[in-house]
MARVO-901248 format. One line per field, with one value per residue (C-alpha): residue number from 1; residue in one letter; x, y, z. Coordinates in nm, 2 decimals, m for minus. Layout:
residues N
pos c(NUM/...) .
code c(A/...) .
u c(X/...) .
v c(Y/...) .
w c(Z/...) .
//
This chain:
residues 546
pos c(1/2/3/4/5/6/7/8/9/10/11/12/13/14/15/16/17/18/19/20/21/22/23/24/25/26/27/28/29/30/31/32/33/34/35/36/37/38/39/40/41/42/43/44/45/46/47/48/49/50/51/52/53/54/55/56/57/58/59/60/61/62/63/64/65/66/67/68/69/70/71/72/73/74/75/76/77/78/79/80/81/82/83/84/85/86/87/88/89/90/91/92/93/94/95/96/97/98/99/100/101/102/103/104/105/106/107/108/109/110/111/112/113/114/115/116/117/118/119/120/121/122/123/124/125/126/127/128/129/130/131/132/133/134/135/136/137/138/139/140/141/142/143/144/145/146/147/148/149/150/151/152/153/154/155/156/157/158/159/160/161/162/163/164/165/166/167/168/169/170/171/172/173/174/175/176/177/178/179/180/181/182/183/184/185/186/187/188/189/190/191/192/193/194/195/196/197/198/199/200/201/202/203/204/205/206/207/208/209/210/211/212/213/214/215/216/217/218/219/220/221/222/223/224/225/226/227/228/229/230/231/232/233/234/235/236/237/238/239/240/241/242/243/244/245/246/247/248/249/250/251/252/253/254/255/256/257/258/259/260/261/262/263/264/265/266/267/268/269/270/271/272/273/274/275/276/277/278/279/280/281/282/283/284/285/286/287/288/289/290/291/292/293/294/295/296/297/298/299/300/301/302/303/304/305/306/307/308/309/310/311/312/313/314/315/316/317/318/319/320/321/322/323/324/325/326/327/328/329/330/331/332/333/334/335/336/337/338/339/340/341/342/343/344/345/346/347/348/349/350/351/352/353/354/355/356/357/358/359/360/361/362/363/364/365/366/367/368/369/370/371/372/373/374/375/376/377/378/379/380/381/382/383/384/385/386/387/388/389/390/391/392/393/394/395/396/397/398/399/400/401/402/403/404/405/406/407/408/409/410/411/412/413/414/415/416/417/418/419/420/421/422/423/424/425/426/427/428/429/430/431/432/433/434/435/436/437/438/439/440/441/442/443/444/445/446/447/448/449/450/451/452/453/454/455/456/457/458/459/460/461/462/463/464/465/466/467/468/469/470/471/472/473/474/475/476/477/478/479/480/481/482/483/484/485/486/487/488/489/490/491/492/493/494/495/496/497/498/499/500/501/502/503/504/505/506/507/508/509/510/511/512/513/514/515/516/517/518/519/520/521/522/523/524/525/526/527/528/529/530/531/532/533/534/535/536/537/538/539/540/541/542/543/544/545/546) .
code c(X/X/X/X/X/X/X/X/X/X/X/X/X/X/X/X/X/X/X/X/X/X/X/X/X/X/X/X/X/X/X/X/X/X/X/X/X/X/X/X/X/X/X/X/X/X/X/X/X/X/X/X/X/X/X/X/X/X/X/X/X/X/X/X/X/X/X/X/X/X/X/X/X/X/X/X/X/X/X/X/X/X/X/X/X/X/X/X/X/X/X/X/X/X/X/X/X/X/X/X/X/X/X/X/X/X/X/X/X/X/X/X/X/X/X/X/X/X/X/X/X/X/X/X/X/X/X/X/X/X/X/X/X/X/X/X/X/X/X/X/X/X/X/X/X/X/X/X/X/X/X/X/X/X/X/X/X/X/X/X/X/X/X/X/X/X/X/X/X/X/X/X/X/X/X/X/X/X/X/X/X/X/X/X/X/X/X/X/X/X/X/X/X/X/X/X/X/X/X/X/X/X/X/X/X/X/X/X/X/X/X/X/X/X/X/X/X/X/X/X/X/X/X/X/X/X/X/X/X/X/X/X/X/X/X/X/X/X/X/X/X/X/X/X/X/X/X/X/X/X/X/X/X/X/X/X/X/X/X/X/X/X/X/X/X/X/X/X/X/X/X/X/X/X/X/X/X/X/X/X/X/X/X/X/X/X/X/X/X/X/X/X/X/X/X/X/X/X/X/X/X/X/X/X/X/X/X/X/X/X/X/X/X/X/X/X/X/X/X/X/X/X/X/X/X/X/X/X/X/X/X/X/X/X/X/X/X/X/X/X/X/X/X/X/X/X/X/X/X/X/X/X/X/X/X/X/X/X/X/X/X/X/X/X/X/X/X/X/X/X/X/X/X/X/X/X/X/X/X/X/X/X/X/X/X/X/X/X/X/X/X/X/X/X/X/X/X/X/X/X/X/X/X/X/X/X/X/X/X/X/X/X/X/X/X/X/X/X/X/X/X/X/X/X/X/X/X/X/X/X/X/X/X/X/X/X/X/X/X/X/X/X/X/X/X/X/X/X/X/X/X/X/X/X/X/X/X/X/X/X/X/X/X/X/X/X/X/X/X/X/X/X/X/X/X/X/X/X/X/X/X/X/X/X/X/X/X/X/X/X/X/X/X/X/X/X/X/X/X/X/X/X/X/X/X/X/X/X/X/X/X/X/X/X/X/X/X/X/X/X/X/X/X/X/X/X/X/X/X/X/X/X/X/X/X/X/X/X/X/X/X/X/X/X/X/X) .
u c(m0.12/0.01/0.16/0.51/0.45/0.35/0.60/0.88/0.63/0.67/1.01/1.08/0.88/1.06/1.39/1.29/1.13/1.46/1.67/1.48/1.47/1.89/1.88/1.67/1.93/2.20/1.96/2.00/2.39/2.44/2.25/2.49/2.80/3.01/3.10/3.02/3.33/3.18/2.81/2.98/3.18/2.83/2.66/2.98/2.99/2.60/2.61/2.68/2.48/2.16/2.19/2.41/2.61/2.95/3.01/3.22/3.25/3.10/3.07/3.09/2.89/3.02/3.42/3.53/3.53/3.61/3.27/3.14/2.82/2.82/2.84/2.54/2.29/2.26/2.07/1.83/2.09/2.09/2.29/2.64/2.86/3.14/3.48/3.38/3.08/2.71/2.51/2.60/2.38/2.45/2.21/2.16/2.26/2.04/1.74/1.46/1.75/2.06/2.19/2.56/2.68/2.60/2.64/2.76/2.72/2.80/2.72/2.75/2.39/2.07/1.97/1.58/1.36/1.36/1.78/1.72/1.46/1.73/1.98/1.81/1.65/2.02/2.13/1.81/1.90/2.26/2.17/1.93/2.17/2.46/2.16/2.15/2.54/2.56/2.27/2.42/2.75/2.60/2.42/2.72/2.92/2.63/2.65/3.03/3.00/2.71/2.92/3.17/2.94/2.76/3.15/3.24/2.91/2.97/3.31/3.16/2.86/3.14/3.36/3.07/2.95/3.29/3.32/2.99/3.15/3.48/3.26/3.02/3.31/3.49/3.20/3.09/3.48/3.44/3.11/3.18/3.48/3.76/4.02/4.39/4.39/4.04/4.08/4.45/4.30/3.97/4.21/4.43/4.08/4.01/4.30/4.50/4.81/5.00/4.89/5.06/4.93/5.18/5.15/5.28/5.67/5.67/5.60/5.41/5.07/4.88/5.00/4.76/4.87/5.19/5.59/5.55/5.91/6.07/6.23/6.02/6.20/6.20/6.28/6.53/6.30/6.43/6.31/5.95/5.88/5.98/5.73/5.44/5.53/5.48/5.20/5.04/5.07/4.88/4.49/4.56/4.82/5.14/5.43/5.76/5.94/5.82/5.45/5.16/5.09/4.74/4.76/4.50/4.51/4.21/4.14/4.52/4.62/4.87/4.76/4.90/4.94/4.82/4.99/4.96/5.33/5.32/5.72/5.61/5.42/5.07/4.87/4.56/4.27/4.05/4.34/4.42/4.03/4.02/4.35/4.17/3.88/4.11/4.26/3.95/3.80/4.17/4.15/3.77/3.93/4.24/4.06/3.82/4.08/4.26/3.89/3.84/4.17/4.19/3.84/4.05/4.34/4.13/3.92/4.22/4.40/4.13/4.18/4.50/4.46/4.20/4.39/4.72/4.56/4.33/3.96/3.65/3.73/3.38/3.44/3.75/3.64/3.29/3.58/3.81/3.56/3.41/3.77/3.73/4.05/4.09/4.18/4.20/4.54/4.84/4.99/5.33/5.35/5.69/5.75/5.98/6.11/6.33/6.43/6.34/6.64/6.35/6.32/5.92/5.68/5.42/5.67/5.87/5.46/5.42/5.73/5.67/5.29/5.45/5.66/5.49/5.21/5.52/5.68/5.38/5.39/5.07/4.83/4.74/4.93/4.97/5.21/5.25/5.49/5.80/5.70/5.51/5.33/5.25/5.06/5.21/5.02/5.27/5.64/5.79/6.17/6.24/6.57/6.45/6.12/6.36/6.59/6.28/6.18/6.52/6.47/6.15/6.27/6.61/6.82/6.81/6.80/6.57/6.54/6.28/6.18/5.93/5.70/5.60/5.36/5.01/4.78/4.47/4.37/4.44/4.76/4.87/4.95/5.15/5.32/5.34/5.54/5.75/5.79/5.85/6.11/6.29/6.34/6.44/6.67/6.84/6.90/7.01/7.27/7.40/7.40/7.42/7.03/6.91/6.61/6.58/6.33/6.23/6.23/6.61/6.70/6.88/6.90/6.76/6.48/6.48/6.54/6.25/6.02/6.15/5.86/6.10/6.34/6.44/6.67/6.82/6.84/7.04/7.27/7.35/7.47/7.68/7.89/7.87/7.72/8.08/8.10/7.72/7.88/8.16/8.02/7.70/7.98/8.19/7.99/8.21/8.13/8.28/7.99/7.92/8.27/8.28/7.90/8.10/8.44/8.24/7.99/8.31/8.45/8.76/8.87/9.07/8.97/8.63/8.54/8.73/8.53/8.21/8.27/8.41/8.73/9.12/9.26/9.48/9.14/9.02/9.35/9.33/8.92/8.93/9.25/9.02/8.78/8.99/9.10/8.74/8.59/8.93/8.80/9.03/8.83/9.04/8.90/8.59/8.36/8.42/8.34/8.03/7.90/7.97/7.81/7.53/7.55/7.56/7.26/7.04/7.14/7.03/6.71/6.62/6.64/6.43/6.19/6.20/6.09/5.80) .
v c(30.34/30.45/30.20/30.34/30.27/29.92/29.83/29.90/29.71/29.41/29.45/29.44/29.17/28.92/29.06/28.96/28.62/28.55/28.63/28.39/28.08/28.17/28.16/27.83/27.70/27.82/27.67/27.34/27.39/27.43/27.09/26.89/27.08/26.83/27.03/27.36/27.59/27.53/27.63/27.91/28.02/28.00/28.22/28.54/28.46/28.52/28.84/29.08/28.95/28.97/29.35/29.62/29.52/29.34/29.04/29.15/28.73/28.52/28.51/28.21/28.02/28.39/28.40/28.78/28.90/29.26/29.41/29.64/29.53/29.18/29.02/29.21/29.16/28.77/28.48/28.75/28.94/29.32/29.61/29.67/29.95/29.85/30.09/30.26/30.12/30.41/30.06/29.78/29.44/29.08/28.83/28.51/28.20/27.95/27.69/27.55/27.36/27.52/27.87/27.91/28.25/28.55/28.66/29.02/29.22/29.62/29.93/30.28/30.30/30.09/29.86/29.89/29.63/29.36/29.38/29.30/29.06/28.89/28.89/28.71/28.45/28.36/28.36/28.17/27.93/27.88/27.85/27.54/27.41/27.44/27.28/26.94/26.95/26.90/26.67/26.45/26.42/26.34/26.08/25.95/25.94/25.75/25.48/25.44/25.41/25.13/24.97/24.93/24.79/24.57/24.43/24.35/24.21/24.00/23.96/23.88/23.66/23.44/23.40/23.31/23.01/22.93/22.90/22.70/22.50/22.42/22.38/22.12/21.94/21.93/21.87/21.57/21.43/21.49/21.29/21.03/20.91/20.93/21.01/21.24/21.08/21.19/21.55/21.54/21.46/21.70/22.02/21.88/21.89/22.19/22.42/22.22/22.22/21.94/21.87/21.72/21.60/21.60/21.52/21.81/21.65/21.70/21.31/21.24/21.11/21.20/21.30/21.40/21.50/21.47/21.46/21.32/21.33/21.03/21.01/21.28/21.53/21.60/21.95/21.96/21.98/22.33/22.51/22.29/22.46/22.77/22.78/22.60/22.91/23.17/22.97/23.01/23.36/23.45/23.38/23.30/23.07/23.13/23.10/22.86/22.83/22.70/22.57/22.77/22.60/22.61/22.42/22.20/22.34/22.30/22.48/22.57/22.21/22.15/21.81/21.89/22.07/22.07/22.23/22.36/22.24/22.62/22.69/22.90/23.16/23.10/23.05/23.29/23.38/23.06/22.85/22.96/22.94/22.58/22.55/22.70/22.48/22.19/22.26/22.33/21.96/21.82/21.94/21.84/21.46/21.45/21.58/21.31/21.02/21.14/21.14/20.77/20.71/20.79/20.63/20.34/20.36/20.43/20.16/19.92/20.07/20.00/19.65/19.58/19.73/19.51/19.22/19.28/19.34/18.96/19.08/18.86/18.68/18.67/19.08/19.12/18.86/19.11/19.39/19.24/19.11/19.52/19.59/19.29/19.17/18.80/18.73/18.35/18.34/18.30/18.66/18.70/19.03/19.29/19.54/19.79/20.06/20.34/20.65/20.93/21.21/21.47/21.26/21.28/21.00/21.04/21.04/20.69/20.56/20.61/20.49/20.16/20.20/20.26/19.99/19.69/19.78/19.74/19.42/19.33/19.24/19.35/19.64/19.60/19.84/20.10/20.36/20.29/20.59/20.53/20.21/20.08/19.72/19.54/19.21/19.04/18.83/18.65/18.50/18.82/18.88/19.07/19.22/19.34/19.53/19.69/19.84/19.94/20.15/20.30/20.40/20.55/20.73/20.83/20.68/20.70/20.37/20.07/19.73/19.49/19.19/18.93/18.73/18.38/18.24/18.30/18.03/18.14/18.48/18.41/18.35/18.70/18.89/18.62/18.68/19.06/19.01/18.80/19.07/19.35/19.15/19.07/19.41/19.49/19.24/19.37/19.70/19.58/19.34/19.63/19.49/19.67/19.75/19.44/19.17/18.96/18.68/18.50/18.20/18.28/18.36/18.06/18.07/18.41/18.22/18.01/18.24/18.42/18.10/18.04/18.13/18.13/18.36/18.39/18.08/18.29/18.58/18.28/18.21/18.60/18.65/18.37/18.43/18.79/18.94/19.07/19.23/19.43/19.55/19.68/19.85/19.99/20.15/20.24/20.37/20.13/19.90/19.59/19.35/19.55/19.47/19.10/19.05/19.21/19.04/18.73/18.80/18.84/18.49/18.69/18.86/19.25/19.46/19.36/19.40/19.74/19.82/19.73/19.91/20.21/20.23/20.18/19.80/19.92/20.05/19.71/19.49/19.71/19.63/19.24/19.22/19.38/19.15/18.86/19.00/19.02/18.72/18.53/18.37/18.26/18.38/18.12/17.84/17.71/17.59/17.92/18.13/17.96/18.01/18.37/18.44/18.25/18.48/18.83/18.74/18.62/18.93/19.13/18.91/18.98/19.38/19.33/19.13/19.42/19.69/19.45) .
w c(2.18/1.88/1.55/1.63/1.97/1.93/1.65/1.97/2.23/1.98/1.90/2.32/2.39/2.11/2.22/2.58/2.50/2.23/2.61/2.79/2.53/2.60/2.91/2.90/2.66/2.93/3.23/3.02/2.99/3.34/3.43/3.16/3.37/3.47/3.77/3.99/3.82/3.51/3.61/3.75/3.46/3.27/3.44/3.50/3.09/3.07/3.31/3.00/2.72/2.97/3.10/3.03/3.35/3.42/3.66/3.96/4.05/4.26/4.67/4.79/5.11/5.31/5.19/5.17/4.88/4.93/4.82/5.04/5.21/5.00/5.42/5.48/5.25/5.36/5.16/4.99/4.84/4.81/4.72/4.74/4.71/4.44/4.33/3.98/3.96/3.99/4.09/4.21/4.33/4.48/4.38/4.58/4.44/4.62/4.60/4.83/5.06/5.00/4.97/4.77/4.79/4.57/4.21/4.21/3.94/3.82/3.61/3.57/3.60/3.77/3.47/3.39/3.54/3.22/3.26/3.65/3.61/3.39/3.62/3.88/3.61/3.55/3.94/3.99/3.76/3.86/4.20/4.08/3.88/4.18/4.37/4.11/4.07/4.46/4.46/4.15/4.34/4.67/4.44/4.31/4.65/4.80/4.49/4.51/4.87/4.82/4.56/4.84/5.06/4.86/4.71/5.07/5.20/4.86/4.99/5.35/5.20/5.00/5.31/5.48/5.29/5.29/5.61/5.68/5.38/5.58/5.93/5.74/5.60/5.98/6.15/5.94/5.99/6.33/6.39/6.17/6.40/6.14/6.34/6.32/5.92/5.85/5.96/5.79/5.45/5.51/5.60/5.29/5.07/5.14/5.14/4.84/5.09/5.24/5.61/5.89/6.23/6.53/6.89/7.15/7.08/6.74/6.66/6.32/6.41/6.02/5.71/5.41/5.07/4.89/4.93/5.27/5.39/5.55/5.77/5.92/6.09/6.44/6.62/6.91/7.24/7.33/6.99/6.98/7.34/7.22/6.92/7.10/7.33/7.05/6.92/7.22/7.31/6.97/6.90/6.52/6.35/6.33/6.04/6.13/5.85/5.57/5.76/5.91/6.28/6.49/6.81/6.91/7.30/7.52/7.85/7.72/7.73/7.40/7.33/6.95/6.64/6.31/6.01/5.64/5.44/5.32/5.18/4.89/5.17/4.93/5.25/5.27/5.48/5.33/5.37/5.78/5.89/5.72/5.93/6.27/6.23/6.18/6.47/6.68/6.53/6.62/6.95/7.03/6.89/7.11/7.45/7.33/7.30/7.60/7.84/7.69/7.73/8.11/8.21/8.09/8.23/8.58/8.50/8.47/8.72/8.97/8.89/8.89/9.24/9.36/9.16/9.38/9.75/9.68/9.55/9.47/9.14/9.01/9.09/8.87/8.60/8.52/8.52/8.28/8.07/8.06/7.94/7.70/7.87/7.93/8.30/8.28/8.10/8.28/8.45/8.59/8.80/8.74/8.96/8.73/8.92/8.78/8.71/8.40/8.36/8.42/8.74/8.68/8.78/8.53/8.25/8.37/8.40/7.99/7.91/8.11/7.93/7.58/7.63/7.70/7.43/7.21/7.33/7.42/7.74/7.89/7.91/8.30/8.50/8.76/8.95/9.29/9.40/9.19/9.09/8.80/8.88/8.54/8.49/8.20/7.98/7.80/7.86/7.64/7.73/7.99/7.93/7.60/7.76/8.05/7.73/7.52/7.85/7.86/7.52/7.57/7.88/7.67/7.91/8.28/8.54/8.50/8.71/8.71/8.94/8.82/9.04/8.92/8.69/8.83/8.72/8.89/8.99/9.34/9.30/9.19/9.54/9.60/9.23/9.31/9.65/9.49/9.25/9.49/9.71/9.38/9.31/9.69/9.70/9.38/9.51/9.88/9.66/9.47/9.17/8.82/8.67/8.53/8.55/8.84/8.81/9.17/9.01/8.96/9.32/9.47/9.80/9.85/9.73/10.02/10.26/10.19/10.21/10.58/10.82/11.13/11.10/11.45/11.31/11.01/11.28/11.46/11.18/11.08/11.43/11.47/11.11/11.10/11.44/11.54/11.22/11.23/11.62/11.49/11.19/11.40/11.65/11.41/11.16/10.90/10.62/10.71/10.63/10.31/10.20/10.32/10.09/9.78/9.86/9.83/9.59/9.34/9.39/9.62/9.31/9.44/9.14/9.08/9.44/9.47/9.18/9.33/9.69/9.48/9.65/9.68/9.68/9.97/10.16/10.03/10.16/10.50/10.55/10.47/10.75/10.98/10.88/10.96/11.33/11.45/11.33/11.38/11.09/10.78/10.48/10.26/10.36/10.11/10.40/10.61/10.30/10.21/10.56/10.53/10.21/10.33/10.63/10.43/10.20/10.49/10.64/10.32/10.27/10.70/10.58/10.30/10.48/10.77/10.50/10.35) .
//
């Protein structure tokens, strides 16, 4: 070769290696891109300083681009036929994993082999660098989407340990026994809120934290069922007002309800899982108290029962003394019977229950049918316990007979048909609700105590037998009248009152009285022999029932 041929061999090759240290410098641009329409610009910028050649633009991933044959040549690239243009080429934009589209480039004539050796350096190299942008944003996707994760298992790892923090606290209330006040003032710890304790009613049972009102307020009946109703229907506590409520409910029993004091509406999810595990402990407590509180009650209902029908007293005294209950004191027996508004046994029980706890009276007791029996175990006033279960009832009927004083255990059947004739004899008298003590029953008293009453039978029949004929024929109420008529010392309006009719209908049924005794009903001896004769009459049908 000769110099003037080498002197342009030289010249070539530094042109060529001064193109590729630019297209190194443009490789090393397009990896600092910041994004793919950057890389992209780059390399249509690059097309004419490589080869004597124009850049059509870029085909992307197969979108037309109106070249002809560009949707041909696939991921190797090729020719393409191009307006005003003697050559035209599409070179592939693509890596090891990924293909991108194509560069496509022009001229007026082929470019020599250095120009297209160029060209597909440069698509090389933007395919590459289209390659890392893709990669680096996958990259960066994943980390955001990591940081997410790992911020909520944070999130999930915190409310974790707060939980087991809430459930240790609870838990260690619950085992230790502390009660409705030690759950109240664990849920208060923990939340920072004021907490209230009710029973299913709505009465306060704990408070814990401050600005406790008082007197504590009390919903009407109708709205409490209605929110125990929502509160049920939801698995999560519910907002009334200015508190957050969970009830403590289980097997869907509402023994009660627990609550945040929440006006200001700053109650969040910490606060309302203390609240649900509140509730949960509450509830575990209350079905707790209510289990020990029924084995009781069976317990001392058993004896009571035994007590009443005659048992063996070294029996009842290994009871009692289980109940630590002492026996040995002196019991009267009260038979209260009564009505509640809602006209429901089990309700006029409790309030006979809460009752004498109150008075006290005595904690012995049982339902038989509409009946409650109680053995008192002190001389409390009677009139006063009969009101106090009026007021527990809120309102409604109450009467109570009371046996005598039992000294000895054996004594108390005898104390508790005393009791129940008491309270029979009241109602067949018609008298007003009130207390009737046997000791207090004159001569219905004695009546009772006659063994023979074939005699009394005697007597009735011979005062007032014409009377029970006439009213058993006639369907009338003649001896009814005559009992009242005397019973109110012969005074018009207050019997009247008593028979709940007309003093003319009165007037008419005391003459017919008088025509078939032929009896004057003036006269003091006559009078007491008919008085005597209407109460043995009453104290016969009493005896009859027992």
């Amino acid at each position: 070769m000769s110099a003037p041929e080498l002197d342009v061999a030289h010249q070539l090759s530094r042109g060529l290696l001064s193109t590729m240290r630019s297209l190194l410098v443009l490789g090393q641009l397009m990896t600092e891109s910041t994004g793919e329409r950057q890389i992209l610009d780059l390399a249509v910028t690059a097309v004419p300083s490589l080869a004597r050649c124009r850049a059509v633009g870029v085909e992307r991933d197969g979108a037309p681009t109106g070249v002809r044959g560009v949707d041909l040549v696939g991921a190797a690239g090729g020719p393409v036929e191009l307006p005003a243009a003697g050559w035209g080429w599409a070179y592939p934009l693509g890596s090891r994993t990924a293909h991108f589209g194509h560069l496509v480039v022009a001229a007026d004539d082929e470019p020599s082999g250095e120009e297209q050796f160029l060209l597909r350096a440069l698509a090389q190299q933007t395919g590459a660098a289209l390659a890392n942008q893709r990669l680096h944003a996958q990259e960066q996707a994943t980390a955001s989407q990591l940081s997410v994760v790992n911020d909520r298992l944070r999130g999930t790892v915190g409310a974790l340990e707060r939980s087991m923090e809430i459930h240790a606290r609870l838990t260690a209330v619950a085992v230790s026994g502390e009660g409705h006040d030690g759950i109240a003032r664990a849920v208060h710890e923990l939340t920072g809120l004021p907490v209230a304790i009710e029973d299913r009613y709505g009465n306060l049972r704990a408070w814990a934290g401050p600005n406790r009102p008082d007197p504590y307020p009390k919903d009407a009946a109708a709205r409490r069922e209605a929110m125990l109703r929502r509160a049920l229907a939801t698995t999560r506590p519910i907002r009334d007002g200015g508190s957050v409520v969970a009830l403590a409910h289980p097997q869907g029993d509402i023994l009660g309800v627990i609550m945040l004091v929440d006006p200001a509406g700053s109650c969040g999810e910490h606060e309302l899982i203390a609240l649900e595990h509140g509730a949960t402990i509450l509830a575990m407590e209350l079905a707790r108290v209510r289990s020990l509180a029924e084995s009781e009650l069976r317990i001392r209902r058993d004896l009571v029962d035994e007590l009443l029908t005659g048992t063996d007293e070294e029996s009842a005294l290994t009871r009692a003394v289980a109940l630590g209950y002492d026996l040995l004191r002196p019991h009267r027996v009260l038979v209260i019977e009564g009505r509640a508004r809602a006209g429901d046994n089990d309700t006029f029980f409790q309030a006979v229950r809460h009752a004498a706890r109150e008075e006290p009276a005595g904690s012995l007791l049982m339902a038989r049918g509409s009946q409650v029996v109680l053995l008192a175990d002190s001389e409390a006033d009677w009139e006063h316990l009969r009101c106090a279960v009026l007021r527990e009832l809120g309102g409604g009927r109450v009467r109570i007979g009371v046996g005598e004083r039992c000294e000895r255990i054996a004594d108390i059947p005898r104390s508790y048909r005393q009791a129940r004739l008491a309270t029979r004899l009241l109602a067949a008298a018609e008298w007003d609700d009130r207390v009737v003590r046997f000791d207090d029953l004159g001569v219905y008293r004695l009546l009772v105590g006659i063994e023979d009453t074939d005699e009394v039978e005697r007597f009735v029949q011979r005062w007032i037998g014409a009377l029970l004929d006439y009213d058993r024929q006639r369907s009338s109420d003649l001896v009814r009248t005559l009992f009242h008529y005397l019973d109110q010392g012969g005074r018009y309006e207050a019997t009247a009152s008593a028979l709940i009719v007309h003093r003319n209908t009165l007037k008419y049924r005391l003459q017919r009285i008088r025509q078939i005794t032929g009896l004057d009903l003036s006269d003091p001896e006559t009078s007491f022999n008919l008085q005597l004769a209407t109460r043995a009459w009453q104290t016969l049908r009493v005896l009859r029932a027992e």
